[in-house]
N, C-alpha and C positions, 0 to 999 in steps of 0.2 A: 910600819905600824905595829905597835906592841897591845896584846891583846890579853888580858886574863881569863881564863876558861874555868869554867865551874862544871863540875858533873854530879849529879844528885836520884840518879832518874832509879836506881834501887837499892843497894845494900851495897854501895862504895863510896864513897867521898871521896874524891877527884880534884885535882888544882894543879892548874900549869900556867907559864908565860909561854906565848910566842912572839918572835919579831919576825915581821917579814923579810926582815934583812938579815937577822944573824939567825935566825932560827930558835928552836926550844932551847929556853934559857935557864928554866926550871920547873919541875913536876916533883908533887905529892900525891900519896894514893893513903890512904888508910879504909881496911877491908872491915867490915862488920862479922867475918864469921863465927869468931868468935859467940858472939851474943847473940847468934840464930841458932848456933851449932845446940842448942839443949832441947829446940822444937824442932830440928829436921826440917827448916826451911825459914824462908824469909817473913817475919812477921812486919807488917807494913806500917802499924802504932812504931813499933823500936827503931824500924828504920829512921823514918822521919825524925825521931826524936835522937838518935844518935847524931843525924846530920847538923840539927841544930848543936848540937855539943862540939863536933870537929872540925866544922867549916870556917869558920874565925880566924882558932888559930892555925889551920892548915893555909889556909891564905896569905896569914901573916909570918909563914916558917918557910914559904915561896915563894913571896914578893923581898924578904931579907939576903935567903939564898942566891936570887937572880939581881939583888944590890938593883931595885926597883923601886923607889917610891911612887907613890900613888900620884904625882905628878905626871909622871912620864907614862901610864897608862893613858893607849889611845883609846877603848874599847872595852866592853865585857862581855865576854859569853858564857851562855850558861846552857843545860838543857832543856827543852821545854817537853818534852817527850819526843816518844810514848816512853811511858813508864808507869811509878805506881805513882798518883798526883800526891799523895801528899809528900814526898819525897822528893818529887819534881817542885813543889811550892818553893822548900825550903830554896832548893839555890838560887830557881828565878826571882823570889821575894828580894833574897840579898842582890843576886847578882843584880836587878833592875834598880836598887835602891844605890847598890854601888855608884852604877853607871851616871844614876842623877845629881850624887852628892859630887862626883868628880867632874862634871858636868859633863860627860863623853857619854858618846853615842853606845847602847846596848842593845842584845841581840840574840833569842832564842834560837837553840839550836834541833835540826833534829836528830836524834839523838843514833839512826841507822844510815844518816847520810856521816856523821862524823865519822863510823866504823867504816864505812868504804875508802873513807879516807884517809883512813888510817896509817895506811902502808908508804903515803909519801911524807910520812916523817922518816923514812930511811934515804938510805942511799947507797945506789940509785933508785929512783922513784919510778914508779909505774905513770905512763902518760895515757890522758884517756884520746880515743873512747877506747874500753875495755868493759871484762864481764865482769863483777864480783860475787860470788858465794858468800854470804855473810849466814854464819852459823854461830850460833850463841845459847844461850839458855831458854831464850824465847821466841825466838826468828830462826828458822831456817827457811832464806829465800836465793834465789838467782835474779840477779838484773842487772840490765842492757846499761852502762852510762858512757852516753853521747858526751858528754860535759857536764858542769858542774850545775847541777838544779835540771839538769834534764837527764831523768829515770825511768826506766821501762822492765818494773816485773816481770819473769818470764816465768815463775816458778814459786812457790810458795809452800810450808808445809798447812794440810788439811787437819791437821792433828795434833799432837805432838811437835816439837821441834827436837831435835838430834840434843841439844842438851840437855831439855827434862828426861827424854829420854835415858839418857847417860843415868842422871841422877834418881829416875826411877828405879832402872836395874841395878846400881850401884845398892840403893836400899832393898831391893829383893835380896838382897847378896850377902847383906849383914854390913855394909861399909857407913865407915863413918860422912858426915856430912862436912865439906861437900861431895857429895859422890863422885861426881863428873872426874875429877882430878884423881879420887884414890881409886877408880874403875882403871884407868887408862895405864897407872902406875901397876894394878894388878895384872890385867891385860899381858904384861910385858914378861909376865911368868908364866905364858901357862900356851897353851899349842890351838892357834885357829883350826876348827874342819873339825875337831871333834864332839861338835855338837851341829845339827846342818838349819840352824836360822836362816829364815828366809830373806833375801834383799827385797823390800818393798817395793812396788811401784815401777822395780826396774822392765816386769816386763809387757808394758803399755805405754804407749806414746806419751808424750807430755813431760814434762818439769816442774809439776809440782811433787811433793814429798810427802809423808807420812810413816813415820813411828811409831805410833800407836799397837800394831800390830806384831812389829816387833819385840816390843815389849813384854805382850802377851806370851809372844814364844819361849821368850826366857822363862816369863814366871811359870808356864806349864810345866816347862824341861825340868825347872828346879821343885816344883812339886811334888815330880815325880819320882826324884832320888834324893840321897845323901851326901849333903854337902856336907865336902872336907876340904881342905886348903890348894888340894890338886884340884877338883872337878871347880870351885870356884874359879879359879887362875884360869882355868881352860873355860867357862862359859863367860867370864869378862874378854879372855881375846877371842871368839868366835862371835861374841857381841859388836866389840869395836870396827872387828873385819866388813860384818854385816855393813856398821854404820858409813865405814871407810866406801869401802865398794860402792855402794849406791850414792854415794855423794860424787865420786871417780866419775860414774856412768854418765848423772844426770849432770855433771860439768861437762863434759867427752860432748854431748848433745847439746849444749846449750851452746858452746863455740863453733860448733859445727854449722847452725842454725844462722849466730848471727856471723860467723865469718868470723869473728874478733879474735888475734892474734894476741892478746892479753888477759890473765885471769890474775885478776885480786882476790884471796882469801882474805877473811878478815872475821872478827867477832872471838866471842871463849874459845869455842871448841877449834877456832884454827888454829890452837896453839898447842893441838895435840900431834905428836909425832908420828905415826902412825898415819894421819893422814896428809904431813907435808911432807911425809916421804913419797904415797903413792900418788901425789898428784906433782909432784916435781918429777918421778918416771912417767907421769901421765904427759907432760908437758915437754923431755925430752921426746917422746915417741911422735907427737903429734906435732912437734915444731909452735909449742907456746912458751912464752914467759910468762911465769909466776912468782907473784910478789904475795911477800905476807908481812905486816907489819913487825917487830919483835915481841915476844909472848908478852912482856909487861902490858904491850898497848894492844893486847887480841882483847882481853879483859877491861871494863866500863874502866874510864881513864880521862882526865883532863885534859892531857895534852893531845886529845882526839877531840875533842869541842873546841881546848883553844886555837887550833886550827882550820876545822872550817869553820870559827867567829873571822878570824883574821881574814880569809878567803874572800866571804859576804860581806865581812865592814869594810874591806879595802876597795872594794867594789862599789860601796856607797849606799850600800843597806840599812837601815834603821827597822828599828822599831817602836811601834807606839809607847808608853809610859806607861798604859796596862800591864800587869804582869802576866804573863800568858804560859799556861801550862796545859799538856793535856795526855789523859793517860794513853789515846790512841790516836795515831798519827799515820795516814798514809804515805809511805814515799811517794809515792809517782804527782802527792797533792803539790809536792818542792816545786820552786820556778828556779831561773838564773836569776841572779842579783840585776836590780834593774825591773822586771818583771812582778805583778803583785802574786801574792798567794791564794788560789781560793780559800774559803772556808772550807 
């Protein structure tokens, strides 16, 4: 089954083929940062209206590439969320409009179950059940997947997520936007331990997270001195270490729990260094495999929807003609294909 995947769900415009038999055939990403980068974050009016500007012809520059005509599409997916809705309209409005005019079956995706899934666009692919950590700009969670459409939060952050994070301290620091990326690229100059931030949360039971606190830490530290190109390099790596370690811990504890000899990294921030380093020596010590997908597809991506579309429509999944968006979405609400959804 060949499937086209749309992603829309914030400040990326996303488009891939998949076939279940030959696999990704072709993907486009076109990043909005550009056009955020002058407000220091995502405004949600430009978003949407960027999408409508590159989804078209991003479709039409990956359906040529992959020598697809719109014949031979079995399927469309798109994102339905969470995200920002009106950003998510755009591609469900097309994608569901697609689906009807080709007369094939269409299919909302959610948009944290395609990021655990991410990682089996490689090869080899991780087989479930396994954990995933899906860390990103606005999710930093852990959870249990028995199978596909069947999720078990273990962990969630109460706060903050490890990316805003990222990108708050990155702006305490004087960095440009996006922070997340030129934090980590700073990080890489400068000596962890000589500031003593605290690891959150590490020392109380449980798997949920929180950042918020850490964040504060830095802005106190930096308040209280003079920043110059050394003490910034040195409070970006003592930041990231912070972030690293306690991500390390509360994975250490989440396999331990449920037994699973598998961890999926997946979302933005898995695609920082630093932390597939220490969870790959986390993973030799303790006898796991770790899979991550390649950094292109850690970040919002099409060919992460047109994959689990392909998944569920191969399965026999539909969905109504409605076009269905929503800016918040629970995992654990997912079924197996087969299965209905609650509301």
């Amino acid at each position: 089954m060949r499937v086209l995947g749309i992603e829309t769900s914030c400040d990326e415009t996303g488009v891939a083929i998949y076939d279940s038999g030959r696999g990704l055939l072709g993907h486009a990403l076109y990043s909005q940062v550009a056009l955020h980068a002058e407000f220091g974050g995502v405004v949600p009016e430009l978003a949407s209206r960027d999408h409508v500007r590159k989804l078209i012809p991003l479709i039409r520059q990956v359906m040529a590439g992959a020598d697809t005509p719109a014949g031979e599409i079995g399927g469309v997916a798109y994102t339905a969320g969470p995200g920002l809705i009106g950003a998510l309209l755009v591609g469900a409005a097309l994608g569901r409009s697609l689906a009807y005019a080709w007369g094939v079956p269409g299919l909302g995706i959610h948009h944290m179950e395609a990021h655990l899934l991410a990682p089996m666009l490689e090869t080899p692919a991780p087989e479930m059940p396994f954990v995933a950590l899906l860390v990103s700009g606005g999710h930093t969670m852990l959870v249990e997947v028995a199978a596909l459409g069947r999720y078990r939060v273990l962990g969630e952050t109460l706060d903050d997520a490890a990316g805003e994070a990222f990108d708050k301290t990155a702006k305490l620091l004087g960095l440009p936007y996006p922070g997340g990326p030129a934090l980590a690229a700073l990080a890489e100059q400068g000596t962890p331990g000589v500031f003593g931030f605290p690891r959150p949360m590490v020392g109380r039971p449980g798997l949920d997270f929180s950042f918020s606190g850490l964040k504060t830490a830095v802005m106190i530290a930096v308040n209280r001195i003079e920043l110059d190109d050394t003490v910034r390099a040195d409070v970006a790596a003592e930041f990231q270490q912070a972030v690293v370690d306690t991500l390390v811990v509360k994975c250490r504890r989440a396999m331990a729990q449920t037994g699973a000899g598998t961890l999926v990294v997946a979302g933005g921030v898995g695609a920082n260094r630093a932390l597939r380093t220490a969870l790959k020596q986390e993973g030799v010590q303790q006898g796991w495999a770790v899979f991550y997908p390649r950094p292109e597809f850690c970040t919002d991506n099409g060919a992460m929807i047109a994959y689990a579309g392909m998944l569920r429509l191969r399965a026999g999944e539909r969905a109504q003609l409605a076009i269905e968006a929503r800016a918040r979405w629970g995992l654990e609400s997912l079924r197996p294909p087969g299965e209905s959804r609650p509301d």
